[in-house]
Backbone bond lengths (Angstrom), bond angles and torsions (degrees), N, CA, C in turn:
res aa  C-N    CA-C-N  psi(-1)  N-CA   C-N-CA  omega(-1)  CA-C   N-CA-C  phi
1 X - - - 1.458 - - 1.521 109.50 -
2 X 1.441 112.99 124.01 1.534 114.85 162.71 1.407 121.20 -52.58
3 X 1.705 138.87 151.90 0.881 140.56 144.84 1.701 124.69 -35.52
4 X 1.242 102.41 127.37 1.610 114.82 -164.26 1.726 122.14 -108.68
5 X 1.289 142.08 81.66 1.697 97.52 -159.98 1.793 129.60 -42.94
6 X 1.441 89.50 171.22 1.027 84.58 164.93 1.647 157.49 -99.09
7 X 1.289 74.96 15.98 1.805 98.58 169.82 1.276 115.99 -85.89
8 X 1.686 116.52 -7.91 1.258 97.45 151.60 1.072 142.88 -90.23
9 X 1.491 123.42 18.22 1.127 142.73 176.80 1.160 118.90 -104.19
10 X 1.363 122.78 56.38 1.412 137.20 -163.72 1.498 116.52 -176.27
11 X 1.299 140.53 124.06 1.236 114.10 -168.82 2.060 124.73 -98.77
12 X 1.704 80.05 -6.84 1.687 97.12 -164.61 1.818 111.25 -79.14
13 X 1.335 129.74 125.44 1.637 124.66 -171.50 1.402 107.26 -34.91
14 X 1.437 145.76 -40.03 1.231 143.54 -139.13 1.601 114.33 173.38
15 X 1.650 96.26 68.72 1.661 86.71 175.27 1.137 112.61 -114.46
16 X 1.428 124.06 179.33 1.180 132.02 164.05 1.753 136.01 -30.30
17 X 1.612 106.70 -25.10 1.172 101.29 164.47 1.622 117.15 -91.27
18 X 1.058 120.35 -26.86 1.286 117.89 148.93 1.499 153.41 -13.29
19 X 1.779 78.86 -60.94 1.688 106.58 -169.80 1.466 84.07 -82.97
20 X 1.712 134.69 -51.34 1.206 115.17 -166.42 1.795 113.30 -91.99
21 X 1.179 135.12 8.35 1.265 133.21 127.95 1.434 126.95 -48.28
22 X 1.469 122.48 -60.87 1.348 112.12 148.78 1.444 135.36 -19.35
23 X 0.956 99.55 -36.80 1.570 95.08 -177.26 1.843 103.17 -103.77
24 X 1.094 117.40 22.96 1.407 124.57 172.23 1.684 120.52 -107.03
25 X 1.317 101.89 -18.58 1.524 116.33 -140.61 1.933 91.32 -138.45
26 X 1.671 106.43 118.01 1.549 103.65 -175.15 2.025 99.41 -75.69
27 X 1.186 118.33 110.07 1.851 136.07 152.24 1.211 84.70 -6.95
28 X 1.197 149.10 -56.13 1.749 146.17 -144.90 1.158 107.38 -86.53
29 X 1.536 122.20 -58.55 1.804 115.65 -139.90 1.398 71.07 -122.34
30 X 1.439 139.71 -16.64 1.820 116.71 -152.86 1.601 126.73 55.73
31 X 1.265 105.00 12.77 1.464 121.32 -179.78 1.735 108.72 -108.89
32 X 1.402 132.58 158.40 1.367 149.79 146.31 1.385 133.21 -142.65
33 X 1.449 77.61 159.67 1.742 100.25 -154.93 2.019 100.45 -95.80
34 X 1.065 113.71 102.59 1.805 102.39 -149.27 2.049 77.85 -105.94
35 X 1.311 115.61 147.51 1.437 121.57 -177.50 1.924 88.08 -130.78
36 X 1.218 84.27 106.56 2.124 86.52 173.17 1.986 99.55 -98.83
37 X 1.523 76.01 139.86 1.735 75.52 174.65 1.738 87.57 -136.41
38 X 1.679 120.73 72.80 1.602 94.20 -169.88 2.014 82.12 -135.76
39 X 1.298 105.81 34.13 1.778 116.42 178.85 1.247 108.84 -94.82
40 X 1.933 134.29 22.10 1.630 94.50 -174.23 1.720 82.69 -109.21
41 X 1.438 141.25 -4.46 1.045 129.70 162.73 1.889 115.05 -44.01
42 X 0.775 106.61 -19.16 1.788 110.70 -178.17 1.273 98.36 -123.17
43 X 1.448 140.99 -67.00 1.646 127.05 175.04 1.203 126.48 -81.15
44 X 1.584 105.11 -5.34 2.019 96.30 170.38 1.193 102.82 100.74
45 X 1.289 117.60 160.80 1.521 117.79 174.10 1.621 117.07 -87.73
46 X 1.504 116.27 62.91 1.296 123.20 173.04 1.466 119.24 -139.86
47 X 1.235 134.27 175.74 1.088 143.26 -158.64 1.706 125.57 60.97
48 X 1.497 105.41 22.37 1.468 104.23 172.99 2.047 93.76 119.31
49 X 1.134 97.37 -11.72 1.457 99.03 173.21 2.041 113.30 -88.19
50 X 1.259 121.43 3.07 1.409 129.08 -168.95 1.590 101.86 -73.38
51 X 1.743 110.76 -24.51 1.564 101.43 179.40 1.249 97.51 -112.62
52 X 1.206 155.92 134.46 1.431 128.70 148.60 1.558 118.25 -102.92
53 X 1.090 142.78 38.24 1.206 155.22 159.63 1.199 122.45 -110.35
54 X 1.544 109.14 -5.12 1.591 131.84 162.80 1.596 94.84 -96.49
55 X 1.187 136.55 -17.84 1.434 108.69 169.03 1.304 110.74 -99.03
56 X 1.305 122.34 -14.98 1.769 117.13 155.06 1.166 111.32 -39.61
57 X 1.364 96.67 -74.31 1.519 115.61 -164.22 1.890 110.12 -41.06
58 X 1.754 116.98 -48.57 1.249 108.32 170.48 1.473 116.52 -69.64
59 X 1.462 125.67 -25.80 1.182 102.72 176.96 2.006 122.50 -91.26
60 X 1.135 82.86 18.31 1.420 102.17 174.17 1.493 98.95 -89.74
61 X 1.866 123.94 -60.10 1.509 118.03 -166.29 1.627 94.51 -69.05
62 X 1.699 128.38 -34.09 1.404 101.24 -161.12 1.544 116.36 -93.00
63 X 1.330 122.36 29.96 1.461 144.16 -170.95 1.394 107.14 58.10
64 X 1.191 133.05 56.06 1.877 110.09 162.06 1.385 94.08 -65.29
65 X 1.693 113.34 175.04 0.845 135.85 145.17 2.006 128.31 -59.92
66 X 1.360 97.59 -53.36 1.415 110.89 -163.40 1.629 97.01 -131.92
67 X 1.638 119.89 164.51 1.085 142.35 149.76 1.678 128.10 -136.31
68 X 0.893 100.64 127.57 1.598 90.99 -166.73 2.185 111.38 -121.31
69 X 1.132 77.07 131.49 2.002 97.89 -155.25 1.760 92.02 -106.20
70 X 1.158 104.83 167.35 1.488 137.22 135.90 1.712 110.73 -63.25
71 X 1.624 108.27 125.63 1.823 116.98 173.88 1.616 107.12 -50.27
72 X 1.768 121.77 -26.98 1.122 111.24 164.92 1.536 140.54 -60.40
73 X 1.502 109.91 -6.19 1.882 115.95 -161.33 1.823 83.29 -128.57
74 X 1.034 133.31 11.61 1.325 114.75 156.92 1.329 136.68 -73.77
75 X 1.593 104.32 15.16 1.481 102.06 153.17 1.843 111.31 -97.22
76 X 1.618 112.15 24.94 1.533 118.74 157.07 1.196 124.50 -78.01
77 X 1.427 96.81 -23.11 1.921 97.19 176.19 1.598 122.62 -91.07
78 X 1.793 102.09 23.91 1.309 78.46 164.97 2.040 107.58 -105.11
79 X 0.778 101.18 42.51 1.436 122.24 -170.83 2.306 92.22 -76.30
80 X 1.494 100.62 120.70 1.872 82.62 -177.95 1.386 116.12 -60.90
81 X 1.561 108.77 144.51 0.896 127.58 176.01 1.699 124.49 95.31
82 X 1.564 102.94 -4.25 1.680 115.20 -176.93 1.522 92.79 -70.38
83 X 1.031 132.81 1.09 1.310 100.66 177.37 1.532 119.37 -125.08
84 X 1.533 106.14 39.34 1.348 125.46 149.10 1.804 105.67 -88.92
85 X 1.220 131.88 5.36 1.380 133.45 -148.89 1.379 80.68 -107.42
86 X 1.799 109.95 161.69 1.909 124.66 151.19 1.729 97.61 -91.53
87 X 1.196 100.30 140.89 1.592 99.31 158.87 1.437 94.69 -103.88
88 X 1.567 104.23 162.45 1.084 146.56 -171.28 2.191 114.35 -146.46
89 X 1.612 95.65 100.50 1.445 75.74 -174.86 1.801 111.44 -103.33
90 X 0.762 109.82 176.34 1.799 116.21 -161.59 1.474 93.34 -112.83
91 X 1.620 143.59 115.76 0.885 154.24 -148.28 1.635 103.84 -132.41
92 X 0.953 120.32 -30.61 1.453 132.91 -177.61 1.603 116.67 -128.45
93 X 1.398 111.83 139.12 1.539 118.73 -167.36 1.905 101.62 -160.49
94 X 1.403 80.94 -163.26 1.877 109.85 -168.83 1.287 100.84 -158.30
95 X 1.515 106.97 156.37 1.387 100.89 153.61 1.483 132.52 -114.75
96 X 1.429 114.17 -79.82 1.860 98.20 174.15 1.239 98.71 -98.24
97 X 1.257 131.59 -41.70 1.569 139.46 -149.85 1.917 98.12 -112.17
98 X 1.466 86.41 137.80 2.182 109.93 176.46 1.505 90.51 88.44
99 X 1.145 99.62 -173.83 1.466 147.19 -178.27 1.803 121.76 -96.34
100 X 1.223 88.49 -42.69 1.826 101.90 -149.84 1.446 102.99 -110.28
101 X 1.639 112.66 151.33 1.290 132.02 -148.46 1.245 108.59 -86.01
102 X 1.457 131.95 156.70 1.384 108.72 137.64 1.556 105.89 -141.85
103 X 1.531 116.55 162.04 1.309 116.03 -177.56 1.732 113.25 -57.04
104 X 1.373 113.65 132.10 1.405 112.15 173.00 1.467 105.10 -102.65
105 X 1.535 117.98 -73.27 1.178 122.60 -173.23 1.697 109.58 -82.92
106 X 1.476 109.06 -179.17 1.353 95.71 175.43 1.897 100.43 -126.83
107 X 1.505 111.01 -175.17 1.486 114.36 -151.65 1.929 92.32 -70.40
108 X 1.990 107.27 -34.48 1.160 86.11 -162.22 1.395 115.54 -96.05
109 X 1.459 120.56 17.61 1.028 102.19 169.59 1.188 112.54 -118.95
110 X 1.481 114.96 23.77 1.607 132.93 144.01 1.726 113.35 -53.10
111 X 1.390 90.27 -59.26 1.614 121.80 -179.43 1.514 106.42 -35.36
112 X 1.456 106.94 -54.86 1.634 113.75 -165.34 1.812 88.41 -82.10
113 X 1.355 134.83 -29.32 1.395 103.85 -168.32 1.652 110.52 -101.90
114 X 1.276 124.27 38.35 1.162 119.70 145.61 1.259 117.21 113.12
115 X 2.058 103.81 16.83 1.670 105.88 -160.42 1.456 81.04 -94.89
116 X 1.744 98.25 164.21 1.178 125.72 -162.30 1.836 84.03 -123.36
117 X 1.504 123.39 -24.52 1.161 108.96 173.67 1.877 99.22 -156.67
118 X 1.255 98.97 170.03 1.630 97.37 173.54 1.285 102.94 -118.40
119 X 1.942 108.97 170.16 1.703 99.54 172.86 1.891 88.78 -147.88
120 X 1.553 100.04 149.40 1.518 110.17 163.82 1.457 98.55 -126.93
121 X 1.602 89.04 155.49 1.482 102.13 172.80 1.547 126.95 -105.77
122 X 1.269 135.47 167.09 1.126 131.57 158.58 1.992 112.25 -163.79
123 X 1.190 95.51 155.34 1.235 108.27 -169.16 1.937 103.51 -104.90
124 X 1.438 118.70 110.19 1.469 115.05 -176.43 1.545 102.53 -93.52
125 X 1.402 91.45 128.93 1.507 113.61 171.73 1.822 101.12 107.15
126 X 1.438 111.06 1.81 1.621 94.80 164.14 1.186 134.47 -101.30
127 X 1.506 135.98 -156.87 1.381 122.19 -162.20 1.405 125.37 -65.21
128 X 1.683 102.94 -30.66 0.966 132.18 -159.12 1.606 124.66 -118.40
129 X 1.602 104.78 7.63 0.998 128.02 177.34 1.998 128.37 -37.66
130 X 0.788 90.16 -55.05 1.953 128.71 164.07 1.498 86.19 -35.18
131 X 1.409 117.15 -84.81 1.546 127.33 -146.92 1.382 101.60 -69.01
132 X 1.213 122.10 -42.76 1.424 122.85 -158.54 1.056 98.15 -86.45
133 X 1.347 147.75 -14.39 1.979 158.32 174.16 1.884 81.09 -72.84
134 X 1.462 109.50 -67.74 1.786 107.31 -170.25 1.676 100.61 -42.59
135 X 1.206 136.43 -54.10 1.333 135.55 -167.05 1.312 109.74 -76.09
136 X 1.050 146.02 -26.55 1.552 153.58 138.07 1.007 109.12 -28.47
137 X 1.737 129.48 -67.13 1.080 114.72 -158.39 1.880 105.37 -97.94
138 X 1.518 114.99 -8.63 1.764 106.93 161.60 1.290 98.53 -52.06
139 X 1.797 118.31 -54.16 1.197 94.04 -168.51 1.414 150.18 -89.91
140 X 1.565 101.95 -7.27 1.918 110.76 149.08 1.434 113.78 -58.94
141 X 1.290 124.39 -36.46 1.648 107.29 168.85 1.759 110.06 -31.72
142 X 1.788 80.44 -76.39 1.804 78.65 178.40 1.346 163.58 -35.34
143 X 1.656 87.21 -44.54 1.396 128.07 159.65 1.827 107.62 -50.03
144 X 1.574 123.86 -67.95 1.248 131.98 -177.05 1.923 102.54 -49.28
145 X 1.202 95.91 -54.25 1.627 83.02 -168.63 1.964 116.30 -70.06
146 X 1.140 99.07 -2.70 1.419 101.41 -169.38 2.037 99.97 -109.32
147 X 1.240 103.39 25.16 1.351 132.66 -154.17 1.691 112.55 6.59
148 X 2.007 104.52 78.65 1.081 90.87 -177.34 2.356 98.80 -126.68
149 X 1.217 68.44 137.65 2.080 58.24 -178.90 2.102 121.23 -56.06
150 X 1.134 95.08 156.40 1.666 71.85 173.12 1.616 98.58 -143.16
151 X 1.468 93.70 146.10 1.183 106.08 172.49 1.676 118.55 -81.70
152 X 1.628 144.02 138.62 1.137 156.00 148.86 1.427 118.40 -74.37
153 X 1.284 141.90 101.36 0.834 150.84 170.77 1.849 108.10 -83.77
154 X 1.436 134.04 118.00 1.275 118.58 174.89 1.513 95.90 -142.07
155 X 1.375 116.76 148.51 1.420 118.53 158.10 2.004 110.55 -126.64
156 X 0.931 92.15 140.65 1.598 95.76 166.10 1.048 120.38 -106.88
157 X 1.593 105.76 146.17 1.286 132.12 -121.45 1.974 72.17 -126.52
158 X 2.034 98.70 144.93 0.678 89.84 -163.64 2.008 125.11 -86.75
159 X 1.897 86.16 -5.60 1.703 94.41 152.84 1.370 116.21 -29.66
160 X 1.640 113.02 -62.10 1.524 113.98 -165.78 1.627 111.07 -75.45
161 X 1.017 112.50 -2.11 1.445 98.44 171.86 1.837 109.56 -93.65
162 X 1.477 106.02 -51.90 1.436 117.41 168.50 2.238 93.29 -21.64
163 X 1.355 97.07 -58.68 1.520 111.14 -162.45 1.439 114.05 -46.67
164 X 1.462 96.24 -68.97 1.673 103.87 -177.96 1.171 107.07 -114.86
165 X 0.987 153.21 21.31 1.630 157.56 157.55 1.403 98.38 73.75
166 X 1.652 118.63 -169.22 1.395 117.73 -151.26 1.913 112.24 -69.04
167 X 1.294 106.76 -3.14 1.718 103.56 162.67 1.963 116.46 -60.02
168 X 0.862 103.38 -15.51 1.789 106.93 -179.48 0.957 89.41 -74.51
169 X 1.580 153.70 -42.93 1.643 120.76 -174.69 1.449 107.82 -52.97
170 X 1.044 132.15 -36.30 1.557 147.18 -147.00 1.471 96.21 -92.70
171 X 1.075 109.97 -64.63 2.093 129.33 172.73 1.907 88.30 -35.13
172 X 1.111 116.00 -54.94 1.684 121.29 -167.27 1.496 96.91 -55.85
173 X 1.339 100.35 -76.97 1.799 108.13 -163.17 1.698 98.09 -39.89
174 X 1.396 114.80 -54.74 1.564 106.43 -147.46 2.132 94.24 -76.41
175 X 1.017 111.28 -18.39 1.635 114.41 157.09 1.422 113.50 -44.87
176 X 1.482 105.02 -56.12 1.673 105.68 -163.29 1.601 102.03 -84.97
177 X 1.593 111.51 -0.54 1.593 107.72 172.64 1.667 104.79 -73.76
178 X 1.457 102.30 -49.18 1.171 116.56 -124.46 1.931 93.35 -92.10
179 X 1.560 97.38 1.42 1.615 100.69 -168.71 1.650 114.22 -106.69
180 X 1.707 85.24 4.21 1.519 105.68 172.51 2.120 112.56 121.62
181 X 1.503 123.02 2.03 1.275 139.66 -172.64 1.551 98.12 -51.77
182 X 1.268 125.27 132.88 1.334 116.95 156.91 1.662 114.77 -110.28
183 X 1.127 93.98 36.37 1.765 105.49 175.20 1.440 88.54 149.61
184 X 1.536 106.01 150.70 1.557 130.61 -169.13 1.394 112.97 -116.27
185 X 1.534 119.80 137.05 1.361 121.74 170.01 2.080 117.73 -121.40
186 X 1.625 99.97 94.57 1.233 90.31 174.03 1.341 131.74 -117.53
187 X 1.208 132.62 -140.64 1.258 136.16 166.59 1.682 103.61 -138.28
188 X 1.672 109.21 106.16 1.760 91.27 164.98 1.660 119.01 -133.42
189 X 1.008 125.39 -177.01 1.173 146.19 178.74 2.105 109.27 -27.56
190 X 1.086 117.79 156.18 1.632 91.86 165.52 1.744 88.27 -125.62
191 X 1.569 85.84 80.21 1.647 99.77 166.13 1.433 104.91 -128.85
192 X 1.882 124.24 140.05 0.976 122.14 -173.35 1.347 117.76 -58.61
193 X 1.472 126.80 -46.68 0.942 151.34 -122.78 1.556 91.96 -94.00
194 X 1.502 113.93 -56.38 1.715 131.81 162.29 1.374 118.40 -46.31
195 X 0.877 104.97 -45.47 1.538 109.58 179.43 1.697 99.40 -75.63
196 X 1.298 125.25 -64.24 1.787 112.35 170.24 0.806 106.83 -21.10
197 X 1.408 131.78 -78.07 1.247 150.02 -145.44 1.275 97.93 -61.95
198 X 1.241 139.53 -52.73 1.617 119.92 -176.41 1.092 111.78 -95.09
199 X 1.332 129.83 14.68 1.571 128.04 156.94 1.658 117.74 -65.74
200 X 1.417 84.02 -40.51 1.435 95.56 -164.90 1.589 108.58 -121.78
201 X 1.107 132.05 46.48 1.619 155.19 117.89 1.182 134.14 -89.27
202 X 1.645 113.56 5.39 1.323 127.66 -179.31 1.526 93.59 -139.55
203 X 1.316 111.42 162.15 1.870 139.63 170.96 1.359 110.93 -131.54
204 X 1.710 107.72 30.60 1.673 115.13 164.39 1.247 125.36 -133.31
205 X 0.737 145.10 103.42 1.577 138.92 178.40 1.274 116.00 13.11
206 X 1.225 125.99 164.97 1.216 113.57 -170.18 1.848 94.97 -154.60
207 X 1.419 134.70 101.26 1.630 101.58 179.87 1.712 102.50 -131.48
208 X 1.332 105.91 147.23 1.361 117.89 -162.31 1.884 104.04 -74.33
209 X 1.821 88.29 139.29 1.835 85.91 165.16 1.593 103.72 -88.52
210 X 1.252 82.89 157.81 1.730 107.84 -179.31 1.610 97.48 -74.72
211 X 1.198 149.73 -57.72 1.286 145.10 -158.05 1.768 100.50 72.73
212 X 1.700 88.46 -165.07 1.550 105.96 -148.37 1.920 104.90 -67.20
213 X 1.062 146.33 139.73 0.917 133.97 123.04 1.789 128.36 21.68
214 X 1.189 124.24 -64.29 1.328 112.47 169.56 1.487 112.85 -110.49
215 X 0.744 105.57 36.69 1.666 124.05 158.96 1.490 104.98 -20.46
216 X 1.266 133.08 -37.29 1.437 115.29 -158.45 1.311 124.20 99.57
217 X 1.114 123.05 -57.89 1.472 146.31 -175.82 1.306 121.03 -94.10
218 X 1.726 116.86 141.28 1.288 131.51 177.37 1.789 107.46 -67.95
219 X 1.492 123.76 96.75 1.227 93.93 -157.25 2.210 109.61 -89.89
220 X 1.011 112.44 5.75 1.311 117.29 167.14 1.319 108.24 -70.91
221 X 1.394 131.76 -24.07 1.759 142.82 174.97 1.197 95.63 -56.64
222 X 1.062 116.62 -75.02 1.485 139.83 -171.50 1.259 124.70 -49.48
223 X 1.530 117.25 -49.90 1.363 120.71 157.08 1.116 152.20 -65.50
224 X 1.577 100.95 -25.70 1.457 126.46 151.15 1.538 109.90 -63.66
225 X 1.197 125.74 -19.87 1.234 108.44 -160.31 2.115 93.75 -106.00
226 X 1.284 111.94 -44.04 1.470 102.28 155.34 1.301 115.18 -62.56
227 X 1.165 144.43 -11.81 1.583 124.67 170.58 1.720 119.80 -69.35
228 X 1.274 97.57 -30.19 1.484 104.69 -168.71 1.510 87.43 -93.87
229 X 1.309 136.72 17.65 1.420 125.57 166.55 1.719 115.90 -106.69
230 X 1.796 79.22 -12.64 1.825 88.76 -179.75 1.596 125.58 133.14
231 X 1.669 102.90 -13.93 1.286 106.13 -178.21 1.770 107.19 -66.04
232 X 1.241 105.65 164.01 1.629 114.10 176.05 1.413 144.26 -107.87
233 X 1.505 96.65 22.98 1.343 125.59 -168.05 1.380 111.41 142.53
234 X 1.694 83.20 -177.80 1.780 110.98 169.01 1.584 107.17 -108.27
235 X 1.405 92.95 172.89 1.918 100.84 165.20 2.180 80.42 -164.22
236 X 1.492 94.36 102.39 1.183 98.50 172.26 1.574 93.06 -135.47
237 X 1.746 94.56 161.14 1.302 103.94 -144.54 2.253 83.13 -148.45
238 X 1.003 110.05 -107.81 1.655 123.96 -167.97 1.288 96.83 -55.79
239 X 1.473 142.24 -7.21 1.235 162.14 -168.84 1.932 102.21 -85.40
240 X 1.081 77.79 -61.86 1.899 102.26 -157.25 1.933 95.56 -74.56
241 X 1.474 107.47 -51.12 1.963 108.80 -171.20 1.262 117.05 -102.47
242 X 1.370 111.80 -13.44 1.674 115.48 -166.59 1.621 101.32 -83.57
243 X 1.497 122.44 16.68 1.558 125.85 -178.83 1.422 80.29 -113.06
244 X 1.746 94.32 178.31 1.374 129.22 160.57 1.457 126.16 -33.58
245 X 1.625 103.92 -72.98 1.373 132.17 170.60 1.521 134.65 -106.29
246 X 2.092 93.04 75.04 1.685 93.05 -156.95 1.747 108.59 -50.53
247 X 1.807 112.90 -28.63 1.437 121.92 -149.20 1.509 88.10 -69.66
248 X 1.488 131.80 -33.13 1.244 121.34 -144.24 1.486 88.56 -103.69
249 X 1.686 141.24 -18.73 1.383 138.58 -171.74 2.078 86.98 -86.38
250 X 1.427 119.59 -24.43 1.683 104.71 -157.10 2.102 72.98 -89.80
251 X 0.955 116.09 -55.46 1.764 109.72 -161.94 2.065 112.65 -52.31
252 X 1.407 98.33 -15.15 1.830 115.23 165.71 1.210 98.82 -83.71
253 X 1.574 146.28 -67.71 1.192 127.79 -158.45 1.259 102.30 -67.09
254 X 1.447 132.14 -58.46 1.784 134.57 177.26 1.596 107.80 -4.64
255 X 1.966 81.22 -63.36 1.460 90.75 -170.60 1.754 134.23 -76.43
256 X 1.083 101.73 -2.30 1.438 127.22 165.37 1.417 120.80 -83.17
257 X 1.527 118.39 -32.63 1.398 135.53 -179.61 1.339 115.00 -72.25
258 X 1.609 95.13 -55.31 1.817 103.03 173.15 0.944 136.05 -114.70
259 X 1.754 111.65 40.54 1.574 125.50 175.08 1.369 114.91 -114.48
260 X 1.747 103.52 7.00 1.919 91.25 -168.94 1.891 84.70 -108.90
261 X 1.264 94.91 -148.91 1.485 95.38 -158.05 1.828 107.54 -75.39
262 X 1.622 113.52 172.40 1.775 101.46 178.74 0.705 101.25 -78.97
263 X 1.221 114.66 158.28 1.191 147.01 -176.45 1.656 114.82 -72.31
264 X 1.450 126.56 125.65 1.631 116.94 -170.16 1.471 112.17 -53.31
């Protein structure tokens, strides 16, 4: 299945999930540039995470679209100009030790602090895989009726690839569709063929994580090169602030995000 918006997944002219999708999603390309700063619960408040209203603030000067926090740091957006931004709040976490998620906050008191969408995580192919898909999708129930979009965050784990070989990226995405995701946040391969493949096993957005900092890789190469295959963004995070010049690394990805072709 091709990528679909997501207003067609709704039947009402102009509702509330709409209006706050809109503000997730650039009017132009149908693509976003998502900047998460919701990692010092597991790495601490270091590596560029000690201010976080300084990473608003840059992903405010280098145009993302969205940033997506913990309901606790939303007194970062009153930083000027955050409120050209989508929030995105992070509802599910860990801390130093495992893999696997569990619900912290809940959707509505996401709701009251200003998210425009929520996100849970889960890791496919780990122990705990099962449960944390069940808590995902209690909490898109919620999310839908309180008409708020939610983001799926999944990575596969490299059990599941050992398992089913390079179709588990794809097995992942259409999981995080199918458990209620109204757009997906993963990490995959920079293989053409992988990246097709989960473009087109899903009818939701699809936008790549940035990963660690020394990654190895040029990751604007890479993203440019899944965009024009179909993906729908970024959601980079230790990528974009953990440098010198987060404003000038978020105003490069922007421009990498919404210069290749629109988005279907």
């Amino acid at each position: 299945m091709s990528p679909t918006p997501l207003t067609a997944r709704r039947d009402l002219p102009f509702d509330g999930f709409r209006i706050r999708r809109r503000r997730l999603f650039s009017p132009v390309t149908g693509r976003t540039l998502v900047i998460p700063l919701d990692h010092a619960i597991t790495l601490g408040p270091a590596g560029g995470l000690e201010d976080p209203a300084a990473i608003v603030e840059a992903a405010v000067q280098g145009g993302a679209d969205a940033v997506m926090l913990r309901p606790g740091l939303t007194h970062c957006l009153a930083v000027a100009g955050a409120e050209r931004l989508g929030v995105i709040m992070a509802l599910t976490g860990r801390l130093a030790d495992g893999v696997d998620h569990v619900q912290l906050n809940t959707v509505e008191y996401a709701a009251a602090h200003a998210a425009d969408a929520v996100c849970g995580e889960f890791k496919f192919g780990s122990s705990g895989d099962l449960e944390n898909a069940r808590v995902i999708a209690v909490l898109a129930e919620r999310a839908h009726d309180l008409g708020l979009p939610v983001l799926v965050t999944v990575y596969t784990r490299p059990e599941a690839v050992r398992r089913l070989g390079p179709g588990a990226y794809a097995h992942a995405c259409r999981i995080a569709e199918e458990i209620g995701g109204d757009f997906v946040k993963t990490a995959l391969p920079d293989d053409p063929d992988i990246v097709r493949q989960c473009v087109e096993s899903t009818s939701v957005p699809i936008v790549l994580a940035g990963g660690a900092p020394d990654a190895g890789t040029e990751l604007s190469d890479v993203l440019d090169r899944a965009i024009r295959l179909g993906i729908g963004g970024a959601a980079v995070g230790r990528r974009a602030w953990a440098g010198g010049k987060p404003a000038d690394a978020v105003r490069e990805l922007a421009a990498t995000v919404h210069g290749g072709p629109r988005h279907a």
